[in-house]
C-alpha positions in Angstrom: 55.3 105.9 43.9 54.4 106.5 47.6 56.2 108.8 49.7 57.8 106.2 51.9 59.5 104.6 48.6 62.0 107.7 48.4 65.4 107.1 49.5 65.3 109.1 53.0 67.6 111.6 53.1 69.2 113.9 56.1 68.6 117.6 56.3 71.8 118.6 58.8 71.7 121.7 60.5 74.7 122.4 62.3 74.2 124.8 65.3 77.0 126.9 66.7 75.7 128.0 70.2 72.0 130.8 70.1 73.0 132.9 67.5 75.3 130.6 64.6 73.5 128.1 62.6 74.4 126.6 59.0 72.0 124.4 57.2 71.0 123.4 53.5 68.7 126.9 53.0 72.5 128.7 54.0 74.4 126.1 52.1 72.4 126.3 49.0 72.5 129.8 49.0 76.2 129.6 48.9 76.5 127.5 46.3 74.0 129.8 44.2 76.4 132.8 45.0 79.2 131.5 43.6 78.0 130.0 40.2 76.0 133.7 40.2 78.3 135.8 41.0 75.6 138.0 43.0 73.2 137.3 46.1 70.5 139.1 44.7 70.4 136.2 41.5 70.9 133.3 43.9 68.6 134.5 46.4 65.7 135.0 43.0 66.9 131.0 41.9 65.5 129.7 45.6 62.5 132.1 45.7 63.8 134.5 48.3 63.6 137.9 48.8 66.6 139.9 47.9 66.4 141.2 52.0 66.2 137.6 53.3 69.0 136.6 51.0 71.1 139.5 52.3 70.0 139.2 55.6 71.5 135.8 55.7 74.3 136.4 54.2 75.3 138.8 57.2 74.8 135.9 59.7 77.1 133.9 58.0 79.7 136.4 57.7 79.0 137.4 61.3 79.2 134.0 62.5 83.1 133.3 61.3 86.5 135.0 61.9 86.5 136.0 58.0 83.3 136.9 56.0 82.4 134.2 53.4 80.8 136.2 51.0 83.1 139.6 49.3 79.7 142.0 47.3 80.4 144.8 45.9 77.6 147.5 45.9 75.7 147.9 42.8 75.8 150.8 40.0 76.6 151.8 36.5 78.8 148.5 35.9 76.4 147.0 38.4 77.5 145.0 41.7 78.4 141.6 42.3 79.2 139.0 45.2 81.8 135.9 45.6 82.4 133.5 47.9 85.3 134.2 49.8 87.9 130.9 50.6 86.4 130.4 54.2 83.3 130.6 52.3 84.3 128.0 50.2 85.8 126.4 53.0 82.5 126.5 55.0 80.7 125.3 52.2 82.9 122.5 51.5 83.3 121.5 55.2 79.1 121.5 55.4 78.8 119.3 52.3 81.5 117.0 53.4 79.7 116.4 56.8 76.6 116.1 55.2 78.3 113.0 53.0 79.7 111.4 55.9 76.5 111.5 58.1 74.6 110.2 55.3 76.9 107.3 54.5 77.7 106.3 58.5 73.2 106.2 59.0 72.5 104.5 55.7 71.4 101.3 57.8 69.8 103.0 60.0 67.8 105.5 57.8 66.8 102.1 55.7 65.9 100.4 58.6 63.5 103.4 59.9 62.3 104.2 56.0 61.1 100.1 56.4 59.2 101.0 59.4 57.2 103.8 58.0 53.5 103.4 57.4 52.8 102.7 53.4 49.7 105.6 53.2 47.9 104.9 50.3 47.2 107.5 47.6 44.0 109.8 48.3 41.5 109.9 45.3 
């Protein structure tokens, strides 16, 4: 199978003025928070460092009028994170919007897959 036989897909990054952005790295990292219960095991799953993970965690809760991820610091009965409800809310509002753009641009992202070059395979 070529490249160009995929089904294209969108990759929505939603930009909130020079300093707030949400995109799938963010969203995905969300989602991996709340089925792990802990930023350092979600940012491990997407090969992240446990800095960048936490690093991008503070964006996100800098960038909305409630955090969307609680942690608590580790220790004896070690730490943990979850997903707050605006982070639930943020994540839910992303993938919703991600959905939508896909479905309202299917003709057009058919008609621009039909336009791209078939490459063949290098041997």
């Amino acid at each position: 199978m070529h490249e160009t036989d995929a089904h294209p897909t969108l990759r929505i990054r939603i930009v909130f003025g020079d300093d707030g952005m949400i995109g799938p790295g963010k969203a995905e990292l969300l989602e991996r928070i709340g089925r792990c219960g802990s930023i350092a095991a979600a940012g491990r799953e997407m090969s992240m460092s446990y800095k960048r993970a936490w690093q991008l965690i503070g964006t996100l809760n800098a960038m909305f009028q409630e955090p969307v991820v609680d942690s608590t610091r580790g220790g004896p009965g070690g730490g943990g994170a979850v997903l707050t409800e605006t982070g639930r809310k943020v994540l839910d509002l992303y993938r919703a919007f991600e959905v939508e753009a896909t479905q309202a641009g299917a003709g057009q992202l058919e008609a621009l897959r039909a336009m791209i070059r078939d490459i063949p395979e290098e041997k």
